[in-house]
mmCIF file as Biopython writes it, N, C-alpha, C and O atoms, coordinates in Angstrom:
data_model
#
loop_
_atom_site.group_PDB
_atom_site.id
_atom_site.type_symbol
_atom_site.label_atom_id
_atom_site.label_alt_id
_atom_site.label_comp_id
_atom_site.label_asym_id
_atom_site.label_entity_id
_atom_site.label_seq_id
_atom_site.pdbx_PDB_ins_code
_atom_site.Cartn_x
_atom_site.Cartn_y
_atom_site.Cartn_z
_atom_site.occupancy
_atom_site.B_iso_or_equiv
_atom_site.auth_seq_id
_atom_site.auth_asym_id
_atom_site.pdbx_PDB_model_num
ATOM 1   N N  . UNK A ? 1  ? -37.530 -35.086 1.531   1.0 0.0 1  A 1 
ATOM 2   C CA . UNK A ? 1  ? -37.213 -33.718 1.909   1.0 0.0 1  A 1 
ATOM 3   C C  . UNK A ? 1  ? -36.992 -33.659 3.410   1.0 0.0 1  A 1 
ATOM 4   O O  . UNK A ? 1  ? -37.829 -34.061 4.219   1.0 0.0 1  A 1 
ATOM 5   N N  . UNK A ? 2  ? -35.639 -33.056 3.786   1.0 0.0 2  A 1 
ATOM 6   C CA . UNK A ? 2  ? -35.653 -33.126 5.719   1.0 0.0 2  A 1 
ATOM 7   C C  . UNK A ? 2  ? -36.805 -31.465 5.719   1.0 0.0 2  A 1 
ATOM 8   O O  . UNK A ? 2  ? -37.335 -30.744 4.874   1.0 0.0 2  A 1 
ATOM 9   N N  . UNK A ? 3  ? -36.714 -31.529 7.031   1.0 0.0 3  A 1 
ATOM 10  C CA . UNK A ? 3  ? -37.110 -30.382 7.859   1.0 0.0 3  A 1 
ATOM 11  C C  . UNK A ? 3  ? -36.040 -29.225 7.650   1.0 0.0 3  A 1 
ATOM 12  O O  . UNK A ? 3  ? -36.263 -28.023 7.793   1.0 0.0 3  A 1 
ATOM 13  N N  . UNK A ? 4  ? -35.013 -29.729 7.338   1.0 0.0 4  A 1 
ATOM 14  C CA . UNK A ? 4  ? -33.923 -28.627 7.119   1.0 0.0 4  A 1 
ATOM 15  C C  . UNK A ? 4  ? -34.027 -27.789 6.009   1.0 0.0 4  A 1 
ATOM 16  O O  . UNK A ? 4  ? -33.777 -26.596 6.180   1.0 0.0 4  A 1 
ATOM 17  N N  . UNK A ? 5  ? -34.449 -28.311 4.564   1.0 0.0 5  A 1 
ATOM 18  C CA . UNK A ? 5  ? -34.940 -27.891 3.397   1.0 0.0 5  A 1 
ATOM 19  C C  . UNK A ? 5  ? -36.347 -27.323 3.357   1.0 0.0 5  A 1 
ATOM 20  O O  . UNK A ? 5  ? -36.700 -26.990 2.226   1.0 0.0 5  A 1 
ATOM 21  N N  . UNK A ? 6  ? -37.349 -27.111 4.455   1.0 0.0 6  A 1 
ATOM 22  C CA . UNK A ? 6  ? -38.659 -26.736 4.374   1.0 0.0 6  A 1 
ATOM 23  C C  . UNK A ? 6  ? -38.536 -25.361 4.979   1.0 0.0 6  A 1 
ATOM 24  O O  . UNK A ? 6  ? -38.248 -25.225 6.168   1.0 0.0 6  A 1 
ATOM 25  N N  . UNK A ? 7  ? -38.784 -24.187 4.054   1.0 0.0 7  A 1 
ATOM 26  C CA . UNK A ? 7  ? -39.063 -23.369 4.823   1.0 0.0 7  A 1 
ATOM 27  C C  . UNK A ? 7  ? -40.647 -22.783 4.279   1.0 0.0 7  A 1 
ATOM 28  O O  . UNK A ? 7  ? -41.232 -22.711 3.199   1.0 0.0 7  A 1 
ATOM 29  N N  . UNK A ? 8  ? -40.891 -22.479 5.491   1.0 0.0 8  A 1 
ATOM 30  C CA . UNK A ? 8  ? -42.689 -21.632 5.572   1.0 0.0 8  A 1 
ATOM 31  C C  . UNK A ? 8  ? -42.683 -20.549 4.705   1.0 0.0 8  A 1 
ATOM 32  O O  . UNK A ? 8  ? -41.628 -19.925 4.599   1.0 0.0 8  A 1 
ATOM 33  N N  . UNK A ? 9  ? -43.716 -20.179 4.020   1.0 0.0 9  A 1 
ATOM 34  C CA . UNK A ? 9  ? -43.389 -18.682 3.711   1.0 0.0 9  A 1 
ATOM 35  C C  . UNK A ? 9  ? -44.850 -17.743 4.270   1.0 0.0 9  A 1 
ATOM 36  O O  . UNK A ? 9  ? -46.027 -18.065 4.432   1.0 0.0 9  A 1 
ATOM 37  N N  . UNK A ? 10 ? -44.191 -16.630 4.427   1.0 0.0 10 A 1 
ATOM 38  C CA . UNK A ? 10 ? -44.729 -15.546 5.382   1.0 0.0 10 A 1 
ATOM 39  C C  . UNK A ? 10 ? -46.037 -15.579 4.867   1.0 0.0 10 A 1 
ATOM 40  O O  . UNK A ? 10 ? -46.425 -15.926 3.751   1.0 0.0 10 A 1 
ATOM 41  N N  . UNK A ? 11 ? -47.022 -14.925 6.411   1.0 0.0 11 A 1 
ATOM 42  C CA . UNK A ? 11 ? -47.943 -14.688 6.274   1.0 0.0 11 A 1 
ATOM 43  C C  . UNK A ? 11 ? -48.466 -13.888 5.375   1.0 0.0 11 A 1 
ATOM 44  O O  . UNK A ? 11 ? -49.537 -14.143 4.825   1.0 0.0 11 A 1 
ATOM 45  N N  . UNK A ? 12 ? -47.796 -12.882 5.145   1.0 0.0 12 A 1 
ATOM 46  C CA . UNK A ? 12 ? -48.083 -11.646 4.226   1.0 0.0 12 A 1 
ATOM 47  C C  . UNK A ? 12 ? -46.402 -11.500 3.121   1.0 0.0 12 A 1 
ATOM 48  O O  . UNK A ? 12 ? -45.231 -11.204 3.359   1.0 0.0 12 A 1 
ATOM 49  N N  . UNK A ? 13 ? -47.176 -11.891 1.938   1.0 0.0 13 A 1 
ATOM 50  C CA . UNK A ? 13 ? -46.437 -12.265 0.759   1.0 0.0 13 A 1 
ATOM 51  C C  . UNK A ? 13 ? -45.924 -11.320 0.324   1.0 0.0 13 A 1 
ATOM 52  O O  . UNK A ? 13 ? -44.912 -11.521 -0.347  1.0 0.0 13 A 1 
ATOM 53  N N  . UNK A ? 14 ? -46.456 -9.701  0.543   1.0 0.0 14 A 1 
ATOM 54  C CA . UNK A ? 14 ? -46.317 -8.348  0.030   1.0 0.0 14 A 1 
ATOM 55  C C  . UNK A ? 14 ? -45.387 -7.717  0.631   1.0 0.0 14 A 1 
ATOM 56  O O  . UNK A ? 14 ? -45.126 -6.543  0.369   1.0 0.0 14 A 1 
ATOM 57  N N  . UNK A ? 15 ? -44.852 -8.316  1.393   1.0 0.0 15 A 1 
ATOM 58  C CA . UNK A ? 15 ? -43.902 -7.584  2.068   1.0 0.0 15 A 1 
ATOM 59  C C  . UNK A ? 15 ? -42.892 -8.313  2.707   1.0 0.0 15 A 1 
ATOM 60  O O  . UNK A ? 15 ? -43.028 -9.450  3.159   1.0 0.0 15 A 1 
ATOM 61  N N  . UNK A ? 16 ? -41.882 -7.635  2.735   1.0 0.0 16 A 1 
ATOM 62  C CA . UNK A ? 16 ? -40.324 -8.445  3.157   1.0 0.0 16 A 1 
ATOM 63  C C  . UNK A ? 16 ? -40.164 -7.864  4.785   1.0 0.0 16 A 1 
ATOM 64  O O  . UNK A ? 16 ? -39.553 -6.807  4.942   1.0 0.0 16 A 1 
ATOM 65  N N  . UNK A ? 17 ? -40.659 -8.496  5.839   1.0 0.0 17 A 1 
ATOM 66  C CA . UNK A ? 17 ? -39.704 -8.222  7.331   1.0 0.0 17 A 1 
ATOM 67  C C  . UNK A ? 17 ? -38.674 -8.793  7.450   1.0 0.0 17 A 1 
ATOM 68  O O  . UNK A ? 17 ? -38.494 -10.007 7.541   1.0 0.0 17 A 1 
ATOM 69  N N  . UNK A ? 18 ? -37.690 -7.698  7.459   1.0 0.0 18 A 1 
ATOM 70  C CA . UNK A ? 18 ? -36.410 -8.121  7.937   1.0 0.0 18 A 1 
ATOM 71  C C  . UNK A ? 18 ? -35.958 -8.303  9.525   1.0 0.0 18 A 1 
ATOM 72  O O  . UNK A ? 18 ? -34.892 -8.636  10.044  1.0 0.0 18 A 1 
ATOM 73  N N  . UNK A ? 19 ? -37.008 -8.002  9.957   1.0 0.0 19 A 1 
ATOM 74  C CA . UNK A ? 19 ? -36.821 -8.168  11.358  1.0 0.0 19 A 1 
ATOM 75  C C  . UNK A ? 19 ? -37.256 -9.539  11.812  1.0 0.0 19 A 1 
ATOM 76  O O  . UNK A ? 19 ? -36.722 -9.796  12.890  1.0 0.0 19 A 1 
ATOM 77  N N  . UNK A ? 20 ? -38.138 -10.643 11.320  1.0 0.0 20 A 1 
ATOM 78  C CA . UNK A ? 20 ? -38.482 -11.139 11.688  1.0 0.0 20 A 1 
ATOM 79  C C  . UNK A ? 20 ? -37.975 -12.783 10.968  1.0 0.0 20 A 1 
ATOM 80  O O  . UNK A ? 20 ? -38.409 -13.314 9.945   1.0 0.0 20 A 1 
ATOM 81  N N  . UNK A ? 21 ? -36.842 -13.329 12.007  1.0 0.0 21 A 1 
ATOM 82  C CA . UNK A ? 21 ? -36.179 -14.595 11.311  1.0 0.0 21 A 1 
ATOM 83  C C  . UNK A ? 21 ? -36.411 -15.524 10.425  1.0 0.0 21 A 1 
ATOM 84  O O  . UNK A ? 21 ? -35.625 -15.798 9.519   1.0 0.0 21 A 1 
ATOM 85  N N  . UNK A ? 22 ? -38.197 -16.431 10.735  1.0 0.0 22 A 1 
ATOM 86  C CA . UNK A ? 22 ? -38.555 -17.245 9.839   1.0 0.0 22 A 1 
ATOM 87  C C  . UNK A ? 22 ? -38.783 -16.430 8.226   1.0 0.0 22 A 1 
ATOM 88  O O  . UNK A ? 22 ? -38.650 -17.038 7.164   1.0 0.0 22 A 1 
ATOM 89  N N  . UNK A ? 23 ? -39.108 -15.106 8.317   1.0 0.0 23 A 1 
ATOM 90  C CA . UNK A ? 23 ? -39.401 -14.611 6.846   1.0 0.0 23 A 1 
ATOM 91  C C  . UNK A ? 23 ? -38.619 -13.733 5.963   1.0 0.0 23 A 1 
ATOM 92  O O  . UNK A ? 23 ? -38.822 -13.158 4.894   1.0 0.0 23 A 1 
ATOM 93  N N  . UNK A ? 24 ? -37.124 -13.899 7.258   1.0 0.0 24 A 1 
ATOM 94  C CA . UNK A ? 24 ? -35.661 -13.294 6.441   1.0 0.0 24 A 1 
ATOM 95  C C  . UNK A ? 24 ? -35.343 -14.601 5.879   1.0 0.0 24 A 1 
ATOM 96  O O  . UNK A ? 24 ? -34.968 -14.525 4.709   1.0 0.0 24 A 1 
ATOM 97  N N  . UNK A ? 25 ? -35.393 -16.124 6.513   1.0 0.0 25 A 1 
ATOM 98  C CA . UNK A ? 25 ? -35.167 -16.685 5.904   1.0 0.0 25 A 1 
ATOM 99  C C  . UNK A ? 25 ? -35.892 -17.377 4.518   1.0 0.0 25 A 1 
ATOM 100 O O  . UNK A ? 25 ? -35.303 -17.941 3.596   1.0 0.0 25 A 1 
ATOM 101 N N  . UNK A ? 26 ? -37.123 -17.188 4.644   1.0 0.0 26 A 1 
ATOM 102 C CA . UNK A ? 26 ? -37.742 -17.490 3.342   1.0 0.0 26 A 1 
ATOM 103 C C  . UNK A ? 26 ? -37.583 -16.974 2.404   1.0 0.0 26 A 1 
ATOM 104 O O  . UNK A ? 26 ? -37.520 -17.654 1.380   1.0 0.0 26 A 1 
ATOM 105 N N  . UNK A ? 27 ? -37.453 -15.593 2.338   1.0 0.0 27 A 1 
ATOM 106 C CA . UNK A ? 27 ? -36.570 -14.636 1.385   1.0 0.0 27 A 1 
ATOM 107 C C  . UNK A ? 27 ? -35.759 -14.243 0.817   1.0 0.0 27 A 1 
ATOM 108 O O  . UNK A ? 27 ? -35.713 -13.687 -0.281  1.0 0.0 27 A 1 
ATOM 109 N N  . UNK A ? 28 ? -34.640 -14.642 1.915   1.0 0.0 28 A 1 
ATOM 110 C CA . UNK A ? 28 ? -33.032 -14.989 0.945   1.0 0.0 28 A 1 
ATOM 111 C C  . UNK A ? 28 ? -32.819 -16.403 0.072   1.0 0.0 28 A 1 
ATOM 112 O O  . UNK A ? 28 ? -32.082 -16.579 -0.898  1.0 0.0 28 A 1 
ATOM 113 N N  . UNK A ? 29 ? -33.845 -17.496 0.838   1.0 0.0 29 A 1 
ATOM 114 C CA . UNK A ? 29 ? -33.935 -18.337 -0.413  1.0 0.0 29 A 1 
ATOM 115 C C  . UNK A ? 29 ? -35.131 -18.334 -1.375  1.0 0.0 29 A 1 
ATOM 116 O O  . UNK A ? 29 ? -35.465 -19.359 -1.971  1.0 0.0 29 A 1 
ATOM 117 N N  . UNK A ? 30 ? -35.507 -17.643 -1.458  1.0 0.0 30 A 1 
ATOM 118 C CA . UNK A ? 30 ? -36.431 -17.476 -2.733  1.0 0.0 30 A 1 
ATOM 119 C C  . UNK A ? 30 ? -35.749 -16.868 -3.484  1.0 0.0 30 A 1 
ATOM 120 O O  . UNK A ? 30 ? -35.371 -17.477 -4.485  1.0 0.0 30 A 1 
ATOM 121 N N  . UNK A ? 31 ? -35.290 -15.323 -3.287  1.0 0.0 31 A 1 
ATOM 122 C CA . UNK A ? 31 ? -34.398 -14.580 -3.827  1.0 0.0 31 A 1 
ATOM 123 C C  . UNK A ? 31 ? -33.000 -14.830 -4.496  1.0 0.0 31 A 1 
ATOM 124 O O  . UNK A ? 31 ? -32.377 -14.200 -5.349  1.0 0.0 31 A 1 
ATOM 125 N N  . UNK A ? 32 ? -32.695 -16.157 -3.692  1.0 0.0 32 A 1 
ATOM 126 C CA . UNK A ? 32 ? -31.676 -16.326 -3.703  1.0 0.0 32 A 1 
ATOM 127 C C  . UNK A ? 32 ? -30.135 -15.315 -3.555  1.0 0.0 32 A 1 
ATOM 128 O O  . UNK A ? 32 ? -29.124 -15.358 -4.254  1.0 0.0 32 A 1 
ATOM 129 N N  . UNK A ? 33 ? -30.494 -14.348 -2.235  1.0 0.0 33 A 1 
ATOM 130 C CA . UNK A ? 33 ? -29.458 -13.496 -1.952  1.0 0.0 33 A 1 
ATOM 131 C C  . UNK A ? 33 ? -28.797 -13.900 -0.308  1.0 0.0 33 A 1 
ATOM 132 O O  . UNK A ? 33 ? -29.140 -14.892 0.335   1.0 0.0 33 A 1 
ATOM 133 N N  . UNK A ? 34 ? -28.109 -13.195 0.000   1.0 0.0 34 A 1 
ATOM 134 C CA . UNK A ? 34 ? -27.584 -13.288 1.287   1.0 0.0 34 A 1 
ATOM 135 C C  . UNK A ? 34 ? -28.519 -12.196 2.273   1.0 0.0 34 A 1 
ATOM 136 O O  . UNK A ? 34 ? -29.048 -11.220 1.742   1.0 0.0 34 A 1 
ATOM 137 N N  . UNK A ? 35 ? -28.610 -12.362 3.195   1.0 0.0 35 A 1 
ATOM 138 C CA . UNK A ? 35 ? -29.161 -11.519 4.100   1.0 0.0 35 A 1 
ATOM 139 C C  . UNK A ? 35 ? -28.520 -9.917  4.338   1.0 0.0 35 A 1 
ATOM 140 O O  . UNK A ? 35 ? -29.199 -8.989  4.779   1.0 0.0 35 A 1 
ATOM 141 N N  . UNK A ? 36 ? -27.538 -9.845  4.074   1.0 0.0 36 A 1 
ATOM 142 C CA . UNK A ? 36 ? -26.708 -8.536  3.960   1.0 0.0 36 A 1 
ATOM 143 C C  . UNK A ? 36 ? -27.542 -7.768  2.632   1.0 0.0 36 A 1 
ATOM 144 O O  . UNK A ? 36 ? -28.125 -6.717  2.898   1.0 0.0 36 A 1 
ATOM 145 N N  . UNK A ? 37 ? -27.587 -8.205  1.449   1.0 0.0 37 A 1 
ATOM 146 C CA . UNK A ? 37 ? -28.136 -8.147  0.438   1.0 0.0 37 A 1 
ATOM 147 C C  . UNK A ? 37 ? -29.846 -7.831  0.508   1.0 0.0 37 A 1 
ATOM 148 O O  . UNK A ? 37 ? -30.374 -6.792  0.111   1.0 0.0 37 A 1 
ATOM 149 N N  . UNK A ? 38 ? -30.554 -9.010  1.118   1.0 0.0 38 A 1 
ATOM 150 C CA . UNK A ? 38 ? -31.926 -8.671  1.337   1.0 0.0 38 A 1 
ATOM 151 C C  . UNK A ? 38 ? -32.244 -7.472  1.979   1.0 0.0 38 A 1 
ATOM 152 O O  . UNK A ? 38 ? -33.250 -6.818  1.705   1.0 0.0 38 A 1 
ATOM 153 N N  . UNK A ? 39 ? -31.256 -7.101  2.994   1.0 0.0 39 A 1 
ATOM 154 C CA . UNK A ? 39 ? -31.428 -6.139  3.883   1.0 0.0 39 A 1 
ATOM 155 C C  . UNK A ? 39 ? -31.180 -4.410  3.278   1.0 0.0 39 A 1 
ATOM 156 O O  . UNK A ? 39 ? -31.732 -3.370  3.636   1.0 0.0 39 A 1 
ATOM 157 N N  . UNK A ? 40 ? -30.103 -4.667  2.220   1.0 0.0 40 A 1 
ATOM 158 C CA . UNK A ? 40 ? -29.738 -3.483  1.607   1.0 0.0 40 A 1 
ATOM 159 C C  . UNK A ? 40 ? -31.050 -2.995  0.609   1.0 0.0 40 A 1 
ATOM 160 O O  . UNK A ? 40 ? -31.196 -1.807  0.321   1.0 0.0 40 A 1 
ATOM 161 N N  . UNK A ? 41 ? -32.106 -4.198  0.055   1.0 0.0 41 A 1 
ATOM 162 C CA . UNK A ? 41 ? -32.349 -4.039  -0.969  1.0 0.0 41 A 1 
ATOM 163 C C  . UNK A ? 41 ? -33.877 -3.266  -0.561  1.0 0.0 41 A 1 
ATOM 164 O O  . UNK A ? 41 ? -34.508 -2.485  -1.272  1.0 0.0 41 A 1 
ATOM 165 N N  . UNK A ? 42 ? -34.255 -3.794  0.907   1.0 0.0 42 A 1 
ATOM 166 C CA . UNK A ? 42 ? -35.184 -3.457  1.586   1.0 0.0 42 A 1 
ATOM 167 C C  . UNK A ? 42 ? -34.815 -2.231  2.128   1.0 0.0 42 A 1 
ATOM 168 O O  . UNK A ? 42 ? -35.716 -1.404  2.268   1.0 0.0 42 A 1 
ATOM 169 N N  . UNK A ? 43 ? -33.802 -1.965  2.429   1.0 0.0 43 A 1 
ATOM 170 C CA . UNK A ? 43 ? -33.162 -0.107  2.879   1.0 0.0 43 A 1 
ATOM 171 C C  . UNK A ? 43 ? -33.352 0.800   1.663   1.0 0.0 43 A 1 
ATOM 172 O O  . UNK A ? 43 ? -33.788 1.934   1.858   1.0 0.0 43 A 1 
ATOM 173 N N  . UNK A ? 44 ? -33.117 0.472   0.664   1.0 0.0 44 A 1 
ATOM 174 C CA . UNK A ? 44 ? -33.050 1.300   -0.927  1.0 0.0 44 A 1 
ATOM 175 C C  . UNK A ? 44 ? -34.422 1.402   -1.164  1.0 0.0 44 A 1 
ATOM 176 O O  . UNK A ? 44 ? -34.711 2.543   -1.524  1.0 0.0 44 A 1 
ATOM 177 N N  . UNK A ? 45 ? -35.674 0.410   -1.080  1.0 0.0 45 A 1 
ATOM 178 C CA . UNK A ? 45 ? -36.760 0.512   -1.843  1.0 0.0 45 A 1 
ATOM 179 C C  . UNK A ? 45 ? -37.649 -0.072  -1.028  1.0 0.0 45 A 1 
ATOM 180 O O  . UNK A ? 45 ? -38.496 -0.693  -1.669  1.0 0.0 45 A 1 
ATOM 181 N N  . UNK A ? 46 ? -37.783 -0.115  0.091   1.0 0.0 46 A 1 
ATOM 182 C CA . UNK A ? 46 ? -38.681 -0.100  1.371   1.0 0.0 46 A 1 
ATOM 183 C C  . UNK A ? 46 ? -39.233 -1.732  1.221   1.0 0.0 46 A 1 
ATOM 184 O O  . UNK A ? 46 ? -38.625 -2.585  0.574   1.0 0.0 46 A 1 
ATOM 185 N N  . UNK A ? 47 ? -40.256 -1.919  1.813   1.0 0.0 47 A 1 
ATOM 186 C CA . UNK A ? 47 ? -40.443 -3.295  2.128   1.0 0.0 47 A 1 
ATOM 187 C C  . UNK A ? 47 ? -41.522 -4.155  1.035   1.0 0.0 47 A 1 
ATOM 188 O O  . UNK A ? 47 ? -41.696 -5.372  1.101   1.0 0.0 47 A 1 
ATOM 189 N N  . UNK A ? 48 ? -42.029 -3.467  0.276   1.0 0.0 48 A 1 
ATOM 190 C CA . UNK A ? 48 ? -43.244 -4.178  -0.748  1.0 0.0 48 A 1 
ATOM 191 C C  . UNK A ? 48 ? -41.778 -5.375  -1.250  1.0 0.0 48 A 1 
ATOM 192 O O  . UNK A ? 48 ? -40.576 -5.130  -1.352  1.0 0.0 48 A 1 
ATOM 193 N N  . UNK A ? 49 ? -42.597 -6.737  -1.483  1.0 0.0 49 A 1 
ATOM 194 C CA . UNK A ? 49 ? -41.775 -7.694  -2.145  1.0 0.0 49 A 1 
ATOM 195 C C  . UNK A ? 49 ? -41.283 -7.845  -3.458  1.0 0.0 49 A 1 
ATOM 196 O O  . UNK A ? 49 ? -40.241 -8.429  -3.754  1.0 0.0 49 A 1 
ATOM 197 N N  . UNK A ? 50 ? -42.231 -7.183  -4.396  1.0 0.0 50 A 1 
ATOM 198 C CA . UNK A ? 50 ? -42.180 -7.026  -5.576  1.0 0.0 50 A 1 
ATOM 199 C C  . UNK A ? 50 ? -41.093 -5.985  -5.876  1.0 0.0 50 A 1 
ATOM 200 O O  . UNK A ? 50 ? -40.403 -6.120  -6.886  1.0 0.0 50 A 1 
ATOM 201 N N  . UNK A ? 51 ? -40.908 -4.929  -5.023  1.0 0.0 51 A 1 
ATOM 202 C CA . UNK A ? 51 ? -39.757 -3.503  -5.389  1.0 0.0 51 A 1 
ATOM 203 C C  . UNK A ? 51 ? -38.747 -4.239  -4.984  1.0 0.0 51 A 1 
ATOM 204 O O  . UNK A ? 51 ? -37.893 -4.230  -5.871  1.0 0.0 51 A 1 
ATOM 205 N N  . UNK A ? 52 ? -38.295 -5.123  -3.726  1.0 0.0 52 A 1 
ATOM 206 C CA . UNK A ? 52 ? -37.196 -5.665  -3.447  1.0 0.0 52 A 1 
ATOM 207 C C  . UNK A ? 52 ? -36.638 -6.823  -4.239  1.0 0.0 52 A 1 
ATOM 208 O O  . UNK A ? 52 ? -35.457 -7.165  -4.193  1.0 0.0 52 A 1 
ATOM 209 N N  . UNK A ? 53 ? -37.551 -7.388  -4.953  1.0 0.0 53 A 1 
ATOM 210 C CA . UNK A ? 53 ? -37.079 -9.048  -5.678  1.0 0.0 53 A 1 
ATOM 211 C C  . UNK A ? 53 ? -36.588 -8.020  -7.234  1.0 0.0 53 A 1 
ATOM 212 O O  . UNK A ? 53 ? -35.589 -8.408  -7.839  1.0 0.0 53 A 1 
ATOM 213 N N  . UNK A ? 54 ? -37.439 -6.606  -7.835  1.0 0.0 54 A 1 
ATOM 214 C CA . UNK A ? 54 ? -36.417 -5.903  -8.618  1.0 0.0 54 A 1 
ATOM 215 C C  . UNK A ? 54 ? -35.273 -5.302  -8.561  1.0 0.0 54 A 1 
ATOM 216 O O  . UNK A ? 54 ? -34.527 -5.060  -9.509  1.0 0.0 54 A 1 
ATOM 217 N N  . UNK A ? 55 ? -35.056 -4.955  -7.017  1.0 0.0 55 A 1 
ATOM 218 C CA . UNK A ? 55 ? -34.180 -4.245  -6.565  1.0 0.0 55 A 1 
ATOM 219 C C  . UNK A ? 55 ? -32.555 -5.327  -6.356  1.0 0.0 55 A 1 
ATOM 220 O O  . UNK A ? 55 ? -31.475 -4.792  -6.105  1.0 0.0 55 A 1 
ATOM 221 N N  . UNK A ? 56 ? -32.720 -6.907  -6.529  1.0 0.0 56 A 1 
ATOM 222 C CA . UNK A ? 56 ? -31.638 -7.319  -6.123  1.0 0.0 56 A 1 
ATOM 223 C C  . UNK A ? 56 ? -31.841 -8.020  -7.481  1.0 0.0 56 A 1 
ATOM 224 O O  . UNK A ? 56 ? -30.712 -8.255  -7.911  1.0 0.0 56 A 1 
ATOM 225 N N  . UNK A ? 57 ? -32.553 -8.355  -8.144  1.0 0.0 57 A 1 
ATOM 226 C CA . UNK A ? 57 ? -32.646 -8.541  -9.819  1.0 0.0 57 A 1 
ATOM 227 C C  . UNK A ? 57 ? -31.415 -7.194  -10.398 1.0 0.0 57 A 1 
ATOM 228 O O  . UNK A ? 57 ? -30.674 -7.275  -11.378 1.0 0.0 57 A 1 
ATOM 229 N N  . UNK A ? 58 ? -31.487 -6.505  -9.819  1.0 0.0 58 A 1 
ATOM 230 C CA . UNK A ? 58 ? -30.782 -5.167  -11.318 1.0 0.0 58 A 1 
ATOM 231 C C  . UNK A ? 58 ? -29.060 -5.668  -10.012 1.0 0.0 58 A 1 
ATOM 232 O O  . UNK A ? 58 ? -28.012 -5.799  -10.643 1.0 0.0 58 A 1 
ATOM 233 N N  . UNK A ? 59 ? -28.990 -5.806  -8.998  1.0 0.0 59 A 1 
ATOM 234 C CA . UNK A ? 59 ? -27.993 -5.950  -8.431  1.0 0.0 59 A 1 
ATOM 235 C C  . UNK A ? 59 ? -26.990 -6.738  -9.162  1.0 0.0 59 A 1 
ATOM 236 O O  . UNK A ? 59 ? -25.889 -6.551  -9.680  1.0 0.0 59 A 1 
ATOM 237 N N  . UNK A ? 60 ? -28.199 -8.122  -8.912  1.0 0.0 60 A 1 
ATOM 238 C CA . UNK A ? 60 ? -27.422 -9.255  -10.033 1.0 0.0 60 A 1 
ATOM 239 C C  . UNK A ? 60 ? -26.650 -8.963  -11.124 1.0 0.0 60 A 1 
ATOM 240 O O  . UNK A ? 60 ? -25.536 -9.466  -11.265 1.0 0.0 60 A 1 
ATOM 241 N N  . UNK A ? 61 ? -27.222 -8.059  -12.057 1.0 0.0 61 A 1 
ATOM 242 C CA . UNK A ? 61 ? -27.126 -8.244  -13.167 1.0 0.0 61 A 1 
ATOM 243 C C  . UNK A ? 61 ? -25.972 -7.154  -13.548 1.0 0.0 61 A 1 
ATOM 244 O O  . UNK A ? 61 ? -25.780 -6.907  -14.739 1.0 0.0 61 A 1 
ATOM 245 N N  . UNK A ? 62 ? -25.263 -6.552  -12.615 1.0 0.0 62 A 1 
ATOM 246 C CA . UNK A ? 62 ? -24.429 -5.285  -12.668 1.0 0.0 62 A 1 
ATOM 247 C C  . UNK A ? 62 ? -23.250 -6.191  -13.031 1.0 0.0 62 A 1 
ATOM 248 O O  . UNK A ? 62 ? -22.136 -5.706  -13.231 1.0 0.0 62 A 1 
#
């Protein structure tokens, strides 16, 4: 595995900061969305992780 493939994941699991780089990026790959996307999904249904990983789940699936 490089260093390139490791990402950390956030201190606080419950919640999505989009402000804060290392845990936008842990999130769009967990999620597997784009950051445009993470960001919309966190604007619609605020920051708990669980409302946002449903919120780009029903996206998907449109």
């Amino acid at each position: 595995m490089s260093i390139d493939q490791f990402v950390a994941a956030p201190a606080d699991l419950t919640k999505v900061d989009v402000c804060f780089r290392p845990d936008m990026r842990y999130w769009t790959r967990v999620l597997d969305v784009t950051e445009v996307e993470l960001r919309k999904a966190e604007m619609a249904v605020g920051p708990a992780s669980w409302d946002v990983r449903v919120e780009t789940r029903r996206h998907r699936r449109k």
